[in-house]
Residue, then its C-alpha position, 0 to 999 in steps of 0.5 A: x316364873x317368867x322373868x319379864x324384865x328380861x322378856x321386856x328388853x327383848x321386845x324393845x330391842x325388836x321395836x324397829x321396822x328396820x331391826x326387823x328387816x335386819x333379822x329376815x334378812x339375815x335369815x336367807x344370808x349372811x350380808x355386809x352393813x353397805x348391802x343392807x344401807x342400799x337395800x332399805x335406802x338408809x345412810x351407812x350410819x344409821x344401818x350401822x347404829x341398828x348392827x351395833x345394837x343387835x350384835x350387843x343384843x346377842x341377835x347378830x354376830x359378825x365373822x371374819x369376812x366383815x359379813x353379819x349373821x344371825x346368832x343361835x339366839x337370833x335366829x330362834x328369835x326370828x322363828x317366833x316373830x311370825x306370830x307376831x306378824x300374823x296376828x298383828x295383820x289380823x287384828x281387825x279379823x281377830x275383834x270379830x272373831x276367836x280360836x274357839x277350842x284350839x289346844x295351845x300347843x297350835x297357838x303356839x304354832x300361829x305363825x305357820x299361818x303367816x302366809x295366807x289369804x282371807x277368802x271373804x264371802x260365802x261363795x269365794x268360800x265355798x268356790x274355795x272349798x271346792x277348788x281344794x276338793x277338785x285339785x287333790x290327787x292322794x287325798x282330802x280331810x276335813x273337819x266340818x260342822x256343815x256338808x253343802x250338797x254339792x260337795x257332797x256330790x264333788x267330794x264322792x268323783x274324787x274318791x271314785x278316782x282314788x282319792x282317800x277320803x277323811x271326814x270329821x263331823x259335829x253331832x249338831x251339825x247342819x244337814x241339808x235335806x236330802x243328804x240320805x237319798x243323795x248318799x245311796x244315789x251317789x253309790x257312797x255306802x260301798x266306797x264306806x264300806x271298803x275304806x275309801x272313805x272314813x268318817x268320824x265325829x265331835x261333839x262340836x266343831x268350832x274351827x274348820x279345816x279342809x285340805x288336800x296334798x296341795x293346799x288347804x282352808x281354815x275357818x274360825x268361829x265368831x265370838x260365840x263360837x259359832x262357825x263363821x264360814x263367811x270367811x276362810x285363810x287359804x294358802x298352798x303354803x308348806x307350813x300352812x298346810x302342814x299346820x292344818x293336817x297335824x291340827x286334823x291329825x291331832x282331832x282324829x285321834x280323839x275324835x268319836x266313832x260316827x252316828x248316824x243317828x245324831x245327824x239330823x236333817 
């Protein structure tokens, strides 16, 4: 069971802007009182007050050299605050929208999210979207609960070019009237055939995922759980990126055999 008397002390000794500061900080270097006072314009009492209290605190320890760093405590304290950081940026995101079916372990993992942008607008998204699928050199995955036509005929050039090709699809998903005649025209079948491109398929989809080597895009659903693609976080960010592919990892190897027959135009 949770102690939350000990939990709750934590959080009060991290209820300062400045204290905050302190530990990023402290998280590149090791750094003087007097750095840090100039830094955030600060008299040398008041950055002291914040120093004594974190090292009382066990977030912070000072060596020999009169220099501060972070303790083993305040340094995994500090991992976790991006979490914090990320959801409190999004609070107004997060009224009209939910994680939908993320398995916890991900949202254990928000903070990797921390470093993005909010595309807003169907066509920034879909400008997005294809700017993702245009810059991959090694490869391209998803997780969709729609295909535009356009992407369709985007993402079929670069596996012409190379690039492996990794598809995850909702049964119910929305497709565009003609998407049959446009995948035999495009010569899709033969790059299926030889493994080029693979592709799986869900029951539903709730959040999608698309990415390359090089960056990639997140769409949650609303409070209905429907997809919203109005709107997508984007980053090049390694932690962003690297989030994105092990949550695309984790749904392909649960993922079901494709049907064709389930799609329905």
């Amino acid at each position: 069971m949770v102690d939350f008397e000990y939990t709750s002390a934590e959080f009060l000794e991290l209820a300062s802007e400045i204290r905050l500061k302190i530990l990023f900080d402290l998280i590149q270097k090791p750094s003087r009182l007097t750095t840090l006072a100039k830094k955030y314009n600060v008299s040398p009492q008041e950055i002291h007050r914040n120093f004594e209290r974190m090292v009382n605190s066990g977030l912070i320890r000072k060596q020999e050299n009169n220099f501060y760093t972070l303790t083993t405590f305040g340094r995994s304290i500090s991992t976790q605050i991006h979490s914090f950081s990320y959801l409190s940026q999004n609070k107004k995101y997060l009224q009209t929208h939910d994680f939908g079916n993320i398995p916890p372990k991900f949202l254990r993992r928000i903070g990797d999210l921390s470093n993005s942008k909010e595309i807003v607008g169907v066509s920034k998204v879909l400008e997005t979207w294809k700017k993702i699928y245009r810059t991959s050199d090694e490869y391209i995955f998803n997780i969709l609960s729609e295909t535009p036509l356009d992407l369709i005929e985007l993402m079929i050039r670069r596996v012409k070019r190379g690039v492996k090709y990794r598809h995850i699809i909702s049964e119910n998903a929305s497709i565009p009237a003609g998407r049959k005649k446009l995948l035999e025209k495009s010569g899709f079948y033969p790059l299926l055939e030889s493994g080029k491109i693979e592709r799986r398929m869900l029951k539903t989809v709730q959040v999608s995922v698309i990415l390359n080597e090089h960056s990639a895009g997140l769409m949650f659903p609303d409070l209905s759980g429907k997809p919203d693609l109005r709107s997508m976080f984007y980053s090049q960010d390694e932690a962003f990126r690297e989030w994105c592919l092990d949550y695309f990892k984790h749904y392909w190897n649960i993922s079901d055999a494709f049907k064709e027959f389930k799609l329905k135009e």
